[in-house]
C-alpha positions as CSV (number, residue, x, y, z in Angstrom):
1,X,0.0,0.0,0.0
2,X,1.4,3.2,-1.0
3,X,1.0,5.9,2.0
4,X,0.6,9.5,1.3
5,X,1.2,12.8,3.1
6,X,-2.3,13.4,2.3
7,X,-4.0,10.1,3.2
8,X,-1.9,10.3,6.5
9,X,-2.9,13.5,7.3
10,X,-6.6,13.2,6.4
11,X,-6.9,10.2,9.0
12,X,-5.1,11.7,11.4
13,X,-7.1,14.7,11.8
14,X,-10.6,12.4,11.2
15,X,-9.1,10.8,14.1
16,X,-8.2,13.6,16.2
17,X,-11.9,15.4,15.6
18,X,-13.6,12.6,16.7
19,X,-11.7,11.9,19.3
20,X,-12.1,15.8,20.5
21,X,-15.9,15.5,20.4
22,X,-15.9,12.6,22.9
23,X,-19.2,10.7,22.4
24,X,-18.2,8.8,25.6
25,X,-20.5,11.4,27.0
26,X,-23.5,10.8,25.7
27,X,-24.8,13.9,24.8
28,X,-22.7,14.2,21.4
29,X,-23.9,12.3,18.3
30,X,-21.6,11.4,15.2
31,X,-22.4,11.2,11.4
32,X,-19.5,10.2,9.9
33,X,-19.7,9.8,6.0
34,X,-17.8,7.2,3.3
35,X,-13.7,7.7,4.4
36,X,-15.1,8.5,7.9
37,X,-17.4,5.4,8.4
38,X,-14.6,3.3,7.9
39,X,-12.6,5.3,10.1
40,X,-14.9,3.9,12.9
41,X,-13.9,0.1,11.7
42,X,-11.3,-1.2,14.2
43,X,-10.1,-3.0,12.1
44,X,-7.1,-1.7,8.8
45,X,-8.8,1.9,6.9
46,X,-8.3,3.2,3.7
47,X,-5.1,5.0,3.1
48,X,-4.4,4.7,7.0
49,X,-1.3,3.1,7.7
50,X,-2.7,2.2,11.3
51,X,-6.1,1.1,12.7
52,X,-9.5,2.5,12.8
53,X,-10.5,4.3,15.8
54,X,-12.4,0.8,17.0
55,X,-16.0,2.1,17.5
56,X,-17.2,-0.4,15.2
57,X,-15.7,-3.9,15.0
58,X,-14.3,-5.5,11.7
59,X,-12.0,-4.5,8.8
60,X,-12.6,-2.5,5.7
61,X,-11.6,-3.9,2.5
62,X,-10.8,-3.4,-0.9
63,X,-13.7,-3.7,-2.8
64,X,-12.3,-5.1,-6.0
65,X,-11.0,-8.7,-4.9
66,X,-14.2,-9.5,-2.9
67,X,-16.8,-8.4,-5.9
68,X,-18.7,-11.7,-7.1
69,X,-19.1,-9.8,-10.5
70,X,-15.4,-8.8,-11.7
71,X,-17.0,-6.8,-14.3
72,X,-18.0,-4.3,-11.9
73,X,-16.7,-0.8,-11.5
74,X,-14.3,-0.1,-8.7
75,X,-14.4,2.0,-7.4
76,X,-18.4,2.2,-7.3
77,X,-20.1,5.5,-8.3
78,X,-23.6,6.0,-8.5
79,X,-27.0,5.0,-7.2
80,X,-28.1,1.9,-5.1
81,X,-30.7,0.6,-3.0
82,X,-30.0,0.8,0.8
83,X,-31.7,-2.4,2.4
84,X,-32.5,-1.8,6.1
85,X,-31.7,-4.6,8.6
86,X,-32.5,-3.6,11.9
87,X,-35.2,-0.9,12.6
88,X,-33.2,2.5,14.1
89,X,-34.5,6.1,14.6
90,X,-31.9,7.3,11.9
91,X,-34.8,5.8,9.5
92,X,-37.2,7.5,10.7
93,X,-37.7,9.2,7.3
94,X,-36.4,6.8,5.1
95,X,-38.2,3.4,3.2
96,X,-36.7,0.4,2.9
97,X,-35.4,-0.1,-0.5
98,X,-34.6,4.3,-1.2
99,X,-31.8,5.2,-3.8
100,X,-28.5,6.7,-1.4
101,X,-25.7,7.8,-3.7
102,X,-22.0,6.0,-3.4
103,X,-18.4,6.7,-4.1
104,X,-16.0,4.0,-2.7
105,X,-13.5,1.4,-3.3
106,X,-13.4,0.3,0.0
107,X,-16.0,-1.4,2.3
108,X,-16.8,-2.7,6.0
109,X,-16.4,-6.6,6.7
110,X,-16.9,-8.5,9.8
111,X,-18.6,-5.6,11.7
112,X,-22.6,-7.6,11.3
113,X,-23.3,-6.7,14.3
114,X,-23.5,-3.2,14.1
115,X,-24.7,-3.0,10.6
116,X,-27.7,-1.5,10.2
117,X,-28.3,-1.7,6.5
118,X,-26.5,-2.9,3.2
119,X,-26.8,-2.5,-0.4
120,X,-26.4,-4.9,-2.5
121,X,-22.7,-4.9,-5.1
122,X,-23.0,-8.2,-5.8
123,X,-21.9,-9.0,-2.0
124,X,-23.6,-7.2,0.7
125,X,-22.0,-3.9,1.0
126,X,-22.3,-2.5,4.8
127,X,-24.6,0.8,4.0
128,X,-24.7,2.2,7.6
129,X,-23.0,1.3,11.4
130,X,-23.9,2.2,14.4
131,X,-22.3,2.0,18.1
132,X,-23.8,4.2,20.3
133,X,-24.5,7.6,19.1
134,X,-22.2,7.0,16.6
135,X,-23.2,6.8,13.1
136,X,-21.3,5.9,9.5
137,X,-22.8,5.6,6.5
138,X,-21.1,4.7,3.2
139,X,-23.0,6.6,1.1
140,X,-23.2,10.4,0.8
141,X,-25.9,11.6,2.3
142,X,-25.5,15.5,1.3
143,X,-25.7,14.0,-2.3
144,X,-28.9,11.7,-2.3
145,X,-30.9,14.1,-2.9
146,X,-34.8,14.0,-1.1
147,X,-33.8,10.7,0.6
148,X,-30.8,12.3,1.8
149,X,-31.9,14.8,3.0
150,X,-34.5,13.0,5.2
151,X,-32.0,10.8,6.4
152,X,-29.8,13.9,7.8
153,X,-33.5,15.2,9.2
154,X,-33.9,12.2,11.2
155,X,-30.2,12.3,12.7
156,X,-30.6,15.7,13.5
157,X,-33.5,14.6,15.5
158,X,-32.0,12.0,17.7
């Protein structure tokens, strides 16, 4: 893995913001988005030479070697169902099934247990985690449109 200045820098101040907000306390709640969902991953993030910050446990991959369909796109860009597995307040907005907008080459593995929904890449792609008040979502939210929108309406409300 090649390691960048940038890449290096970008996790360590992910890491050092999140950190800073403390959500040991309870009263903060965390949306962390694509590069920073899988900052919450224990387990090895992308373009981090160390660990994620362990909120969530499991690894994130590489997209690529785990696809069923090689003829896929990696990394992935574009629409795709988000298929909700366990009921949360952060849907309070949002159907089962709604278009979420994606950019990634990477994805979380292992971490079932706090997976909250998927979409479907021709292997279950983790969608959303959860531990505590601490939320990551692989998509973008800010760029799926109506049903992002809700989405961010209903976190807001929690």
């Amino acid at each position: 893995m090649v390691r960048t200045a940038v890449g290096g820098l970008l996790c360590h101040q992910m890491a050092v913001t999140v950190l800073a907000l403390a959500p040991a306390n309870r009263l903060i709640k965390i949306l962390a988005r694509v590069a920073g969902e899988q900052g919450l991953v224990r387990g090895h993030a992308a373009r981090c030479e160390h660990d994620g910050l362990g909120f969530v446990p499991g690894q994130v991959c590489p997209l690529a070697p785990d696809l069923g369909d090689k003829s896929l796109k990696v990394p992935q860009i574009g629409w795709n169902a988000v298929h909700i597995l366990r009921d949360d307040p952060l849907f309070k907005y949002v159907r089962d099934g709604e278009y979420f907008y994606y950019v990634h080459s990477y994805y979380g593995k292992n971490c079932a247990a706090n997976t909250l929904a998927v979409s479907d890449y021709s292997l279950p792609v983790t969608g959303v985690v959860k531990a505590g008040k601490v939320y990551g979502t692989q998509f973008h939210p800010e760029k799926s449109g109506d049903a992002g929108l809700r989405l961010l309406k209903a976190f807001a409300e929690l």
